[in-house]
Backbone bond lengths (Angstrom), bond angles and torsions (degrees), N, CA, C in turn:
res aa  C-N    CA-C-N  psi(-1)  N-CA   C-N-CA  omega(-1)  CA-C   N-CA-C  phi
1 X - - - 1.453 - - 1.529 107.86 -
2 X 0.970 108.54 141.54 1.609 126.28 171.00 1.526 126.93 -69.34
3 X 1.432 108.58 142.72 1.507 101.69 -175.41 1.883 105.52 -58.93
4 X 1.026 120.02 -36.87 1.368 110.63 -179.18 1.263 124.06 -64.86
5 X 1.581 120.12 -53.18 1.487 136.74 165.72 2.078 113.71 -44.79
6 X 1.454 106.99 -44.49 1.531 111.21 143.96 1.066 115.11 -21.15
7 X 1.370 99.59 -101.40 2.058 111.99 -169.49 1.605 103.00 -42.38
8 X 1.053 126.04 -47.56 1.642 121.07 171.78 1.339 122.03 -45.30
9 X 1.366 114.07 -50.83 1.608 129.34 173.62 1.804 99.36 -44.93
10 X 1.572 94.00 -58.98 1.831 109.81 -151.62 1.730 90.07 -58.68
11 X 2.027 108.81 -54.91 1.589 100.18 -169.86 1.924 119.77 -47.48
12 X 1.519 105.48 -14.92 1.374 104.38 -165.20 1.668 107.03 -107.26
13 X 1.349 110.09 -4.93 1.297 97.13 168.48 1.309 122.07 -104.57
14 X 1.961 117.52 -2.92 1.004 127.35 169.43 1.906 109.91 -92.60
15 X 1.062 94.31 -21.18 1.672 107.22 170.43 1.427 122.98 -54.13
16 X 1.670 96.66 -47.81 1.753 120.28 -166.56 1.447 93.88 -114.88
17 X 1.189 170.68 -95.85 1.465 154.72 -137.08 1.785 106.81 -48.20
18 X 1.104 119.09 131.85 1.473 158.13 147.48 1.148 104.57 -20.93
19 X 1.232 146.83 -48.39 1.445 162.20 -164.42 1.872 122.03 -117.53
20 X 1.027 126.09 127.13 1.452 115.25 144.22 1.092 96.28 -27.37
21 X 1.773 90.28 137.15 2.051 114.95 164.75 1.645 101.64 -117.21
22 X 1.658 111.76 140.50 1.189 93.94 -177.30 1.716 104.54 -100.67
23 X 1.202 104.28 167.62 1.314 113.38 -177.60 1.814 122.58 -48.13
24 X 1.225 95.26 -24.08 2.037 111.58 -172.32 2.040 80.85 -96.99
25 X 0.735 126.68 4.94 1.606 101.90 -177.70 1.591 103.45 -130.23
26 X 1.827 109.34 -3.21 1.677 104.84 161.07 1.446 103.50 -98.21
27 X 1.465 116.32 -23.89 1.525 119.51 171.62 1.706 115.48 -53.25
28 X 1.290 117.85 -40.70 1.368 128.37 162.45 1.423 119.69 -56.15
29 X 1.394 125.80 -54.31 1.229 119.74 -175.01 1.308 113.67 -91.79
30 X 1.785 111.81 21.76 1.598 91.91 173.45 1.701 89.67 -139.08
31 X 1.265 92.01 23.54 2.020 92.85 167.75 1.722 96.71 72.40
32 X 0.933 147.34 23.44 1.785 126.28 -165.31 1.534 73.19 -145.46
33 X 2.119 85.24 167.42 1.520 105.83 169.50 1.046 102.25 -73.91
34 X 1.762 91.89 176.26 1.855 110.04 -179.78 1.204 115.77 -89.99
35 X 1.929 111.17 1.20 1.794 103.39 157.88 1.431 112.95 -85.23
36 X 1.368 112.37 -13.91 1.720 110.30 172.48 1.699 113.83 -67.00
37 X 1.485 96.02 -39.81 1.435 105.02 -179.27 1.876 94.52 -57.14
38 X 0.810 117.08 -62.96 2.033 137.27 -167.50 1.399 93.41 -42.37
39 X 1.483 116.38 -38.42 1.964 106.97 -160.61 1.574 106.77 -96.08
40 X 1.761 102.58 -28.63 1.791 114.44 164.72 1.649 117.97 -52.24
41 X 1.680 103.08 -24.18 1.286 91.57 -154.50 1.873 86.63 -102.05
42 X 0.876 103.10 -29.51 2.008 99.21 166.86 1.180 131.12 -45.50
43 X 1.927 95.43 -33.98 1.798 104.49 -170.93 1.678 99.38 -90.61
44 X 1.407 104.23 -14.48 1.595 107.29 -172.79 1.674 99.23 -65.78
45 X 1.416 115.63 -57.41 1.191 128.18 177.66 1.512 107.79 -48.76
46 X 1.330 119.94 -42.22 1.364 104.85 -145.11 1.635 98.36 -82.03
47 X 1.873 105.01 -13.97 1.499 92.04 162.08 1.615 119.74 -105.23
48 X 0.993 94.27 69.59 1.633 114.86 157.93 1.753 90.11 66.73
49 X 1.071 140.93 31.90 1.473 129.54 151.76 1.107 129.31 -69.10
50 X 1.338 140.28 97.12 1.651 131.64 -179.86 1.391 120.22 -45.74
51 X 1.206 131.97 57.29 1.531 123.05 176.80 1.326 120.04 -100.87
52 X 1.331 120.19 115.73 1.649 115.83 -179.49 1.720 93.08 -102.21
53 X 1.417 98.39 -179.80 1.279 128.72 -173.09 1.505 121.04 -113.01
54 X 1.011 138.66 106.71 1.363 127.90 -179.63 1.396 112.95 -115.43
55 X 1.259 126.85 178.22 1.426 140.75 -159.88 1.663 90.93 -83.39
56 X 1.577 116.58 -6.31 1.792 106.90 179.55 1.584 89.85 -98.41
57 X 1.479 133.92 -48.95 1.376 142.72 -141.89 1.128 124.39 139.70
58 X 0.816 138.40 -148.86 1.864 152.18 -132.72 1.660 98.37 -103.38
59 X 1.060 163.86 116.14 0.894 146.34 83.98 1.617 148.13 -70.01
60 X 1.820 117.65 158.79 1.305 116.06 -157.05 1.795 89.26 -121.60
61 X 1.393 111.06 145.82 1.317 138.92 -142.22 1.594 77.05 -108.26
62 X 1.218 141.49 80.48 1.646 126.66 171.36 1.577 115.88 -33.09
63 X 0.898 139.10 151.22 1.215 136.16 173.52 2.027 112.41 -95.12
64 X 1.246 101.11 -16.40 1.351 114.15 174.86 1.810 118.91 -81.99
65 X 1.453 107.53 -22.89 1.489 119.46 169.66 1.476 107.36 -72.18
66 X 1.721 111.68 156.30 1.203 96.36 170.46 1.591 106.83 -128.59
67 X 1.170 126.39 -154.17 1.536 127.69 -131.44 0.925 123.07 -142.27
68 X 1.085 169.20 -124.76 1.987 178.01 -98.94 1.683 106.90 -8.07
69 X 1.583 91.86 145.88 0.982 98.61 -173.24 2.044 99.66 -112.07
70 X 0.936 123.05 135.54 1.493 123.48 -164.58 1.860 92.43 -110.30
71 X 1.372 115.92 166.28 1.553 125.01 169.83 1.825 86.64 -122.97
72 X 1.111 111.44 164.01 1.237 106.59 -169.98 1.729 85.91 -175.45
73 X 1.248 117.39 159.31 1.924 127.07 -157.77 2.079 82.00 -157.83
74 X 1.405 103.58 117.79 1.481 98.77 137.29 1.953 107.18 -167.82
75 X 1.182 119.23 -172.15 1.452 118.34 -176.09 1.629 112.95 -75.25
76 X 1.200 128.10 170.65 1.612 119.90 -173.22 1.934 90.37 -72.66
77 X 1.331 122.61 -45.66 1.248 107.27 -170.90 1.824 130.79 -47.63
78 X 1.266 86.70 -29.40 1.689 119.96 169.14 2.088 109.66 -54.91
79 X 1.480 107.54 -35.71 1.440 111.34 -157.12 1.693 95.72 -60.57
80 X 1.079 129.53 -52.22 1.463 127.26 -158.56 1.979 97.58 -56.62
81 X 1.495 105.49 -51.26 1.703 101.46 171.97 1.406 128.46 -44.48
82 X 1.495 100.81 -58.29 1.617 110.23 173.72 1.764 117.03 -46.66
83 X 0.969 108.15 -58.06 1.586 122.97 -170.30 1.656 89.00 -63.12
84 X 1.390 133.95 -69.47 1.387 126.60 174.81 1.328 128.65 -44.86
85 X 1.660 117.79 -9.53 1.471 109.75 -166.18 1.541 80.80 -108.13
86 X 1.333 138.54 -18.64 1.403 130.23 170.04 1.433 115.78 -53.74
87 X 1.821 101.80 -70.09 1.347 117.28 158.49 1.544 137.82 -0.77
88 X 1.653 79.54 -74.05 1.650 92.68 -171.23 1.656 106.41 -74.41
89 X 0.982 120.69 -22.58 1.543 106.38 170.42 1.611 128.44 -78.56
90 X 1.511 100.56 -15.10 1.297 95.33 155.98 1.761 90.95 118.02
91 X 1.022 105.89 33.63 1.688 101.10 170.76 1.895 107.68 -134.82
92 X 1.225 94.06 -174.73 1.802 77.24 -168.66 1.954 91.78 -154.92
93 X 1.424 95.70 122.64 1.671 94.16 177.78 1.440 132.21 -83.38
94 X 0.832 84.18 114.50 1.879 109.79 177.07 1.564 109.04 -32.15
95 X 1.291 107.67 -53.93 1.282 109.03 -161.52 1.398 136.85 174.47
96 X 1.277 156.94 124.30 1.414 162.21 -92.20 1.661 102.96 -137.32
97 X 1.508 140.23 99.70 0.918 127.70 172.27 2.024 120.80 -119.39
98 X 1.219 126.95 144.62 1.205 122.86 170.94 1.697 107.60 -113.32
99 X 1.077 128.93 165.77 1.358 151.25 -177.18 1.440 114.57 -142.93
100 X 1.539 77.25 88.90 2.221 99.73 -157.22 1.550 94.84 -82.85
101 X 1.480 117.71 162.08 1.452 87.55 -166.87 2.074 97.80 -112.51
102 X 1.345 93.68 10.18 1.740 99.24 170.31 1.759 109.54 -102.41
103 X 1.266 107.07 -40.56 1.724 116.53 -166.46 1.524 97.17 -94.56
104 X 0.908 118.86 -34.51 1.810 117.08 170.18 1.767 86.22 105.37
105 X 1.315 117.43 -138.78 1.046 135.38 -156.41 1.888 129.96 -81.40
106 X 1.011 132.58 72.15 1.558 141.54 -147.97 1.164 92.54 -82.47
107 X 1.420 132.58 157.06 1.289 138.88 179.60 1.507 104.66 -172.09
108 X 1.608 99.27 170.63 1.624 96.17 -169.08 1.895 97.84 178.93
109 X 1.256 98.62 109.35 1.730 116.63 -174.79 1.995 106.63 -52.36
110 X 0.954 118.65 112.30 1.825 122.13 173.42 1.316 111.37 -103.70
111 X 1.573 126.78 -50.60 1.455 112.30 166.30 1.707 100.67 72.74
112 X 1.262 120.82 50.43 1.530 110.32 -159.50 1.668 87.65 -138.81
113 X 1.661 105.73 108.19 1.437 123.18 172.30 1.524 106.00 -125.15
114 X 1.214 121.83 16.07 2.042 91.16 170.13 1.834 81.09 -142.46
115 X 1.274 109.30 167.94 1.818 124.08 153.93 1.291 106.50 -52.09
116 X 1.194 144.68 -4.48 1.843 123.95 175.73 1.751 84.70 -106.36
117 X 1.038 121.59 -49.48 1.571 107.23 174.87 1.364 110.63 -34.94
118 X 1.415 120.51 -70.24 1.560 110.78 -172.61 1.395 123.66 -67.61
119 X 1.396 112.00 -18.76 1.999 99.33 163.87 1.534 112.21 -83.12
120 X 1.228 112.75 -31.76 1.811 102.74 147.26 1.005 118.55 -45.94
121 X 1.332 134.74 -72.14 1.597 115.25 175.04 1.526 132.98 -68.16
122 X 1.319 121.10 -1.06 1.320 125.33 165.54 1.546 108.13 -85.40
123 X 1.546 110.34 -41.35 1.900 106.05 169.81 1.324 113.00 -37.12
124 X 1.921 95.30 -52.06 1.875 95.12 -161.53 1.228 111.59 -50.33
125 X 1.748 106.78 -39.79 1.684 115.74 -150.06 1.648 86.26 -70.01
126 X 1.565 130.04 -67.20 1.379 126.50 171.37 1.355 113.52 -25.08
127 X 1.209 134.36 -83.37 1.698 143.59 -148.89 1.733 93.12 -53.82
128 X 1.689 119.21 -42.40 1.533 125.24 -178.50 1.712 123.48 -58.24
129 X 1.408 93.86 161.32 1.578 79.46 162.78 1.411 126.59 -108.04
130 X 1.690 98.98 33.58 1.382 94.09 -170.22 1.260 109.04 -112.85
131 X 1.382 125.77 173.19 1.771 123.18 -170.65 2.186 97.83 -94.32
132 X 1.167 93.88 176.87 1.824 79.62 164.37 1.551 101.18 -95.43
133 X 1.468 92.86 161.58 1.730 104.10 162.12 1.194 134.31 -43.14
134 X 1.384 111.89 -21.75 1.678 107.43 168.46 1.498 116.34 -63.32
135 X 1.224 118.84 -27.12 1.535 118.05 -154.99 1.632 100.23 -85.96
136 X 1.414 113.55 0.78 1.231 111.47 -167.81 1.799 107.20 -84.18
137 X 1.872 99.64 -21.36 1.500 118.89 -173.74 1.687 100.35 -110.39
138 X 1.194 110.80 12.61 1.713 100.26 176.89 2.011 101.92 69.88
139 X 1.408 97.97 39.36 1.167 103.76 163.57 1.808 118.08 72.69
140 X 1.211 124.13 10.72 0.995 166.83 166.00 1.966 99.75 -77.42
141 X 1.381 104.17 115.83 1.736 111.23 172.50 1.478 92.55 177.09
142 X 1.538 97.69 168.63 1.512 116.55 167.38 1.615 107.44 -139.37
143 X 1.272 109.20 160.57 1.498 138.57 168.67 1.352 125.55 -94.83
144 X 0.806 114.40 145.12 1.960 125.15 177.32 1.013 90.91 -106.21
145 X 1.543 138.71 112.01 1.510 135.39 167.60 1.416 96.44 -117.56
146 X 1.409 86.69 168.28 2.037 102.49 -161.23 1.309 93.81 -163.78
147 X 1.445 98.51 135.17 1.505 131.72 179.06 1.433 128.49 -149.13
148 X 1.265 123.42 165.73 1.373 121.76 178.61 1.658 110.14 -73.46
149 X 1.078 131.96 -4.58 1.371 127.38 -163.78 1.566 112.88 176.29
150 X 1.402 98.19 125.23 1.739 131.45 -165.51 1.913 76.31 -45.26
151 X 0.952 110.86 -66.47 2.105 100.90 -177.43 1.143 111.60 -51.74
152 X 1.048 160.13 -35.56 1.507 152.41 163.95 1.782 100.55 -59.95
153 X 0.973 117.95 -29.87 1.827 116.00 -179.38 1.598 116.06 -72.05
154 X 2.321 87.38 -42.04 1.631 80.72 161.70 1.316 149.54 -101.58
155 X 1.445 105.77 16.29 1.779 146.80 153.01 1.690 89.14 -36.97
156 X 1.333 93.68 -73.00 1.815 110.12 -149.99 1.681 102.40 -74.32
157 X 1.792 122.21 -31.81 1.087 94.72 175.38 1.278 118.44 -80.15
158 X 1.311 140.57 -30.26 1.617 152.60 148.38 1.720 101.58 -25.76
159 X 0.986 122.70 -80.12 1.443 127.02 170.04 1.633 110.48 -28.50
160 X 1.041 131.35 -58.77 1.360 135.23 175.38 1.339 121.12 -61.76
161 X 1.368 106.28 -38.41 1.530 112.20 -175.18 1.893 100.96 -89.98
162 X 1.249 123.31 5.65 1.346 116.50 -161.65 1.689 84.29 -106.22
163 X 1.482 105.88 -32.13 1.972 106.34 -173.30 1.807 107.23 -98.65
164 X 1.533 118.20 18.84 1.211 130.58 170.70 1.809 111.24 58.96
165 X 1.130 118.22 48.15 1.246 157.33 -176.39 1.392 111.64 -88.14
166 X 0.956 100.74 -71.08 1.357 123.16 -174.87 1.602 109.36 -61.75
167 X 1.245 113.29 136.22 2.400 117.58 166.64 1.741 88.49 -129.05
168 X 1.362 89.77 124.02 0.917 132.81 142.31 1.788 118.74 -15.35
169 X 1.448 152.91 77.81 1.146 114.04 -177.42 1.214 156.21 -103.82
């Protein structure tokens, strides 16, 4: 197979699988290392493919979903609610950002659409020694959430702003 016919294979199995794929498990099914997989997935991007990376693998940013990014303030005990009241309506967050006011802009890919996603990511943050990214802004961050429909976005911002979640910006 060809380096081009590759990246085609890789865009469609990260396109169509259910799950983040990680980079060592498209490296397997296409015979090459997992820096071939690493340089496929640069050129994928570099032609305009939305693929981020998360701590599961590969995911593709549909271009048919849509988007908002919310600021939202609450305590770490609060995180398991927030992430579930996204969840349960049927949207799934992209991703964790702060707006530090020395380092500028911190961010960090989550990829977190069902309730076992978010006690996976609340284990990690527990089992670690690290705090989450909010605490870096005094609890202060926003989300990239993504959904099939501008009404499911305004489910979740209503929902957020109803459990005081939500700032204003």
């Amino acid at each position: 197979m060809n380096a081009q016919s590759r990246r085609k294979e890789i865009l469609n199995l990260i396109r169509y699988n259910l799950e983040p794929i990680s980079g060592t498990t498209l490296a397997k099914k296409m015979g090459v290392s997992r820096q071939v997989i690493v340089q496929d997935i640069a050129i994928l991007r570099a032609q305009n493919n939305d693929i981020i990376s998360t701590n599961k693998g590969y995911v593709l940013t549909s271009d048919n979903k849509c988007s908002r990014v919310f600021k939202v303030y609450h305590r770490d005990d609060e995180i398991i609610d927030e992430l579930n009241t996204i969840v349960d309506l049927g949207a799934k967050v992209i991703d964790v950002f702060v707006k530090h006011k020395v380092y500028g802009r911190l961010s960090a890919n989550l990829a977190v659409s069902s309730r076992r996603d978010v006690l996976n990511f609340v284990d990690n943050i527990n089992k670690g020694k690290s705090k989450p990214l909010k605490n870096t802004t005094s609890n202060y961050h926003y989300h990239t959430i993504e959904a099939d429909s501008e009404e499911i976005l305004d489910l979740v911002e209503k929902a957020l702003k109803e459990k005081n979640y939500l700032v204003e910006k």
